[in-house]
ZAMARGU-4260 file (C-alpha; in steps of 0.2 Angstrom, whole numbers, plus 5000, padded with zeros to 4 digits):
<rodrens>
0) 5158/5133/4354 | 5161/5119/4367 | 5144/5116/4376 | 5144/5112/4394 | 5130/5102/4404
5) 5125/5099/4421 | 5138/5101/4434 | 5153/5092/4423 | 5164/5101/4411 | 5174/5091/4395
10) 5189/5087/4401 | 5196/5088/4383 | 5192/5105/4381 | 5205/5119/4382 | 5196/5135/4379
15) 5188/5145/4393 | 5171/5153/4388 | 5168/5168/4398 | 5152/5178/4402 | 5151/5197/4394
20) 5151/5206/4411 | 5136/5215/4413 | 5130/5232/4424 | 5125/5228/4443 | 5108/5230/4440
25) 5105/5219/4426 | 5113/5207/4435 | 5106/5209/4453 | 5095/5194/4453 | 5109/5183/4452
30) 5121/5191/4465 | 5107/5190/4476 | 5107/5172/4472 | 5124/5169/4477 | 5124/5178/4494
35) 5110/5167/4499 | 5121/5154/4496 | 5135/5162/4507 | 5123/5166/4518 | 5116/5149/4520
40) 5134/5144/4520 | 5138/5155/4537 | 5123/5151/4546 | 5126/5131/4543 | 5144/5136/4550
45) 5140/5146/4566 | 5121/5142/4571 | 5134/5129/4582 | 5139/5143/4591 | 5122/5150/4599
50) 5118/5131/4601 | 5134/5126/4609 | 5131/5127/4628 | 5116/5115/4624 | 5126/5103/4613
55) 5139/5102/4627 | 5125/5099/4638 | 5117/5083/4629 | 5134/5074/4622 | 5142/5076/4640
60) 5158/5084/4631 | 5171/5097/4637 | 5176/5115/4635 | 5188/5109/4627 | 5182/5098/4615
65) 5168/5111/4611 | 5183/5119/4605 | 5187/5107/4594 | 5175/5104/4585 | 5176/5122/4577
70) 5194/5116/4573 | 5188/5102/4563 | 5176/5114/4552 | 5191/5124/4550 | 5202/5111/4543
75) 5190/5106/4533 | 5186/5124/4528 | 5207/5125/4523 | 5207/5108/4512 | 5192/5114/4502
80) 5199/5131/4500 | 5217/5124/4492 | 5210/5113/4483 | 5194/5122/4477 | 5201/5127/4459
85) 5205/5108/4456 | 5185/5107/4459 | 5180/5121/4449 | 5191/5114/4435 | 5181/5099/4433
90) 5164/5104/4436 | 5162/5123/4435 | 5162/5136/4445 | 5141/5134/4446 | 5146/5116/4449
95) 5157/5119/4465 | 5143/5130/4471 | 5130/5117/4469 | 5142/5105/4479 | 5146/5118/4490
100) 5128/5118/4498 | 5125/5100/4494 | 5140/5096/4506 | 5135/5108/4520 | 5118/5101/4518
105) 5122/5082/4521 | 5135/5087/4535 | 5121/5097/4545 | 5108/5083/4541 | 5122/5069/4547
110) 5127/5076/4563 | 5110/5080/4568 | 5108/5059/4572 | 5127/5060/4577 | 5129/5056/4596
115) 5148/5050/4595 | 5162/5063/4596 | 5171/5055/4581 | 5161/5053/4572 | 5151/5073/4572
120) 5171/5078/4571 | 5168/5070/4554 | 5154/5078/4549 | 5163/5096/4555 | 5178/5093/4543
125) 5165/5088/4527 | 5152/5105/4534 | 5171/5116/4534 | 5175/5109/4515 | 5155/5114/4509
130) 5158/5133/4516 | 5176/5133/4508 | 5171/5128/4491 | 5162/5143/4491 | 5171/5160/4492
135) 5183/5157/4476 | 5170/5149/4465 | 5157/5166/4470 | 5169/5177/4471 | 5177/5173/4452
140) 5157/5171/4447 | 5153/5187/4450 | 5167/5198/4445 | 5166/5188/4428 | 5150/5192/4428
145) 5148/5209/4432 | 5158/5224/4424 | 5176/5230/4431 | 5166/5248/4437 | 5153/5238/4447
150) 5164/5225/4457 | 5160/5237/4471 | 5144/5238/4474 | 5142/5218/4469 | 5156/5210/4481
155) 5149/5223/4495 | 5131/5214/4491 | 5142/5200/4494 | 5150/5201/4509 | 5134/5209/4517
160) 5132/5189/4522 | 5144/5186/4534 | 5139/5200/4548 | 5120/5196/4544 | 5122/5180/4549
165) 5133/5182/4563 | 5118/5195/4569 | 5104/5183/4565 | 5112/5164/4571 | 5111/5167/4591
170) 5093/5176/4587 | 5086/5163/4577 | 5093/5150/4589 | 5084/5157/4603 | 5067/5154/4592
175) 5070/5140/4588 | 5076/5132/4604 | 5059/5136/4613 | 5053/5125/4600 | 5063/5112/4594
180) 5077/5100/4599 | 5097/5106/4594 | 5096/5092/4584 | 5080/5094/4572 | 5087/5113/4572
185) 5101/5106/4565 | 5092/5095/4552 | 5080/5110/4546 | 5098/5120/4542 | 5102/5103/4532
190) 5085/5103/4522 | 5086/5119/4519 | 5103/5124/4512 | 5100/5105/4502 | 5085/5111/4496
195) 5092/5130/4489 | 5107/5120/4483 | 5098/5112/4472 | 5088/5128/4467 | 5103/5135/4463
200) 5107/5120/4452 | 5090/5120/4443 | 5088/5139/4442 | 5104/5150/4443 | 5112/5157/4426
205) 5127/5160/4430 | 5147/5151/4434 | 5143/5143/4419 | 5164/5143/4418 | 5178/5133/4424
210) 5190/5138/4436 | 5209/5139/4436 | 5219/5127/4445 | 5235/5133/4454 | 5253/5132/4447
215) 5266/5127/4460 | 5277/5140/4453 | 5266/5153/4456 | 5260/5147/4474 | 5279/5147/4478
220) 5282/5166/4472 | 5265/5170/4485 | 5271/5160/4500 | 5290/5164/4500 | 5286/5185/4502
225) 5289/5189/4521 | 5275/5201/4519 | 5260/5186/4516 | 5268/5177/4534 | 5265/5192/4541
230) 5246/5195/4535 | 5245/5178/4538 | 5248/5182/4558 | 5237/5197/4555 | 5221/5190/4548
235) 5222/5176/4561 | 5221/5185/4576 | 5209/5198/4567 | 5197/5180/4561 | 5202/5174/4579
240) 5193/5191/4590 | 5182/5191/4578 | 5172/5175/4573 | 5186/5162/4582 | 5177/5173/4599
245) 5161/5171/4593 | 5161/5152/4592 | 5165/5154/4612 | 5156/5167/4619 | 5140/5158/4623
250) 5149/5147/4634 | 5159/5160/4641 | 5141/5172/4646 | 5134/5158/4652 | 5145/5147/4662
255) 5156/5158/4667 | 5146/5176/4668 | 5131/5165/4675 | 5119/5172/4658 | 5105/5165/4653
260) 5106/5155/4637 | 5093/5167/4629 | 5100/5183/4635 | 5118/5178/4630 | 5111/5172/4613
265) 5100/5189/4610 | 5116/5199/4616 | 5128/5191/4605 | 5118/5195/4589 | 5115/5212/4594
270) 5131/5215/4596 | 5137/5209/4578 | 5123/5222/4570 | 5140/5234/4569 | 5148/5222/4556
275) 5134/5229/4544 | 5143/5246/4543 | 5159/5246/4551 | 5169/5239/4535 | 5162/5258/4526
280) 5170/5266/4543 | 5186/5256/4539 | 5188/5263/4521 | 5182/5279/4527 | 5197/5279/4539
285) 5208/5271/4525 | 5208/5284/4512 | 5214/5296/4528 | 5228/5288/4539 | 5234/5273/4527
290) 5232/5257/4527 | 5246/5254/4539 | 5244/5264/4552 | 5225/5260/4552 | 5229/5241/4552
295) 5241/5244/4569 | 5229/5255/4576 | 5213/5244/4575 | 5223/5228/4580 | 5228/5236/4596
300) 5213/5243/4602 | 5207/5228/4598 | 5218/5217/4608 | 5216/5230/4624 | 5194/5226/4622
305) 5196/5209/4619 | 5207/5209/4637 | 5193/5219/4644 | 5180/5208/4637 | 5189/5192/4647
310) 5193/5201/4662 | 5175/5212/4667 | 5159/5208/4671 | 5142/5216/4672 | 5135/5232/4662
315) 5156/5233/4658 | 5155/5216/4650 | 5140/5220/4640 | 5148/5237/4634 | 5165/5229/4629
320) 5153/5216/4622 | 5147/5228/4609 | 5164/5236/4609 | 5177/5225/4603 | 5167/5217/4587
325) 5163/5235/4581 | 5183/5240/4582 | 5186/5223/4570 | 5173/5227/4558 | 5184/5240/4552
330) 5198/5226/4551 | 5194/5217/4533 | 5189/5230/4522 | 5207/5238/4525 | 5215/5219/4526
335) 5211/5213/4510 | 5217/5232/4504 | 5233/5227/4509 | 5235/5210/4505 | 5232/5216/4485
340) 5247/5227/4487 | 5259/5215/4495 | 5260/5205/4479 | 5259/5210/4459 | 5240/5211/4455
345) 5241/5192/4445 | 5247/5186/4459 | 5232/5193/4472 | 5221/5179/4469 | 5234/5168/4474
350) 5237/5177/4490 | 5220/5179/4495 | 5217/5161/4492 | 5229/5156/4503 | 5229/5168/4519
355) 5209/5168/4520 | 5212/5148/4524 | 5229/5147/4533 | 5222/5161/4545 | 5205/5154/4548
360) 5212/5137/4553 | 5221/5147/4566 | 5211/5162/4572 | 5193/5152/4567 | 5198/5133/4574
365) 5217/5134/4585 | 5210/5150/4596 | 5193/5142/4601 | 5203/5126/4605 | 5213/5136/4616
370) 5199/5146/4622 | 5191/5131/4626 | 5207/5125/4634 | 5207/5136/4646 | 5191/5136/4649
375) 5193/5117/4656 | 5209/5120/4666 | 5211/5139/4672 | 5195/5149/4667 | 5188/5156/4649
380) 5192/5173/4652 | 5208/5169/4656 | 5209/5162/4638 | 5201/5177/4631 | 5213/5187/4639
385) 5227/5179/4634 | 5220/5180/4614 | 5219/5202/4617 | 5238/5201/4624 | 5246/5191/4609
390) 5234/5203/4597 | 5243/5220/4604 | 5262/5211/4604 | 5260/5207/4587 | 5249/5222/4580
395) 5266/5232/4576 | 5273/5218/4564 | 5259/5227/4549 | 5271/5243/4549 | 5286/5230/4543
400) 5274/5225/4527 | 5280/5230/4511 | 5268/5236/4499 | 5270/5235/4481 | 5271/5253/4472
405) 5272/5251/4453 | 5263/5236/4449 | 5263/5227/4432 | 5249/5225/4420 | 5236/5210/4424
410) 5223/5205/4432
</rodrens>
């Protein structure tokens, strides 16, 4: 057997040595492990968000270069994502997680004594590639680790990351900001996620495998169905209502609802505590109406709140506020659903691996550009509301997807 040390695999070495998979619970300590480090890898994303309106404040920037700078990590977050088997090749999967949160760690650290837009729009794209390291190299981690009957309950341990986060960022910020400076903020977030990278490094048993790199051939196949485009556009705007508004919101609530920074903040994590159960509602709803119909349906009703959402104020704003993030937590769970039926299952890796980043470049860095946009020239509300119209024009392309009914044998 080929022995493998530290982060770097023997390049001469063909084989791939595979973990036995293993029940959940004899595994549980190591998933745990891994969804801190997604964790971690989302709130060093998106404590900017809560943080923004002060950040815009201290480096004299714009709306729309506040904007921006969540385009840069999504970029960033792209490249990484692309290229992440590459990685994972070479240095194994625990390997890419280690640099994963070693990246994000650095990045925070570095634009914490950043005061030069260029130069923290640097930092964003090196923060975006940490976080997009991440997903494949867990994601192949723990199914390998874990038996077929169990991905379930492991992957939903998982992806309990994200909505926590988003809940906890703008609440955490509001802690912190009584106490510290954005910027030592910022450097704490750095320390810490270096100092569980490297945890993870000394201590985690598992990913102890290399990765796959994609074949041109087999990419080509993915991107040349019409149905990928189309979840493509669908995933974007459902990323883009989801955490592309979240980036923008404080700024919205504040500048342009006349919020306080607190209030805003505390509001904003409240009203993401429905991401912790909505995706059970969406695959409740699933198994009833189709993936389909559920996908139009969702999408629309969530292009008419986000319009409402741009367009009200007061208790109205606070309801819709609540609203429109609990309709899109039924989005993913029903998304992913059908993105493993629009191509033959050896081939849904591929697709997953390119819509998650194509779509987030779009709905999680072009929409809060454009939020931001209009923000500096017309209003932010007006931006919003021109994100809700787009969402219902195009929510009726999901019922053209073509959805593979005999699938052949693989994984």
């Amino acid at each position: 057997m080929t022995k493998r040390r530290g982060l770097f695999v023997d390049p001469y070495v063909s084989d791939k040595e595979c973990p036995v998979p293993e029940p959940f619970r004899a595994n549980l300590g190591r998933i745990l492990f891994v969804s801190a480090l997604f964790f971690l890898s989302f709130m060093g994303r998106f404590i900017l968000a809560p943080l923004m309106p002060t950040i815009e404040q201290k480096l004299n920037i714009t709306y729309s270069q506040s904007g921006s700078l969540f385009l840069m990590i999504s970029l960033g977050f792209f490249v990484a994502q692309i290229c992440s088997g590459f990685l994972s090749n070479k240095v194994n999967h625990k390997g890419t997680l280690v640099i994963s949160m070693l990246g994000m760690g650095l990045a925070l650290g570095i634009f914490s004594v950043s005061s030069q837009l260029w130069f923290i729009q640097i930092c964003l794209v090196l923060l975006g590639m940490g976080a997009g390291l991440h997903i494949p190299s867990a994601i192949a981690t723990i199914t390998a680790m874990v038996s077929h009957s169990d991905w379930g309950k492991a992957l939903a341990l998982h992806q309990m990351a994200p909505p926590l986060s988003l809940v906890l960022c703008p609440l955490i910020a509001n802690l912190m900001l009584g106490l510290f400076s954005w910027q030592l903020i910022l450097a704490i977030f750095g320390a810490v996620t270096l100092i569980v990278g490297l945890a993870f490094h000394r201590f985690g048993r598992c990913g102890e495998f290399p990765g796959d790199t994609p074949r041109p051939a087999v990419v080509k196949r993915v991107i040349s169905t019409h149905s990928f485009w189309i979840m493509v556009v669908i995933f974007a705007l459902a990323i883009g209502g989801s955490v592309g508004l979240y980036t923008m919101l404080p700024l919205f609530l504040v500048n342009e609802r006349g919020m306080d920074l607190d209030w805003a903040n505390t509001l904003l994590g409240l009203s993401r505590i429905s991401g912790l159960f909505m995706p059970f509602v969406g695959g409740w709803f699933m198994s009833r109406i189709g993936e389909k119909i559920l996908i139009f349906l969702v999408m629309l009703i969530a292009g008419i709140s986000t319009i409402m959402l741009g367009a009200m104020s007061g208790p109205w704003l606070i309801a819709v506020l609540f609203l429109q993030p609990a309709v899109l937590g039924c989005f993913f769970t029903v998304g992913f659903a059908v993105l493993a039926r629009i191509v033959q299952p050896n081939l849904r890796s591929i697709a997953a691996s390119f819509t998650t980043p194509t779509a987030f470049v779009i709905g999680g860095g072009v929409l809060p550009t454009v939020i931001g946009y209009m923000g500096q020239r017309y209003s932010f509300g007006f931006g919003i509301v021109l994100i809700g119209v787009v969402t219902i024009v195009v929510s009726g392309l999901v019922l053209s997807v073509k959805l593979v009914e005999e699938t052949e044998a693989g994984c």
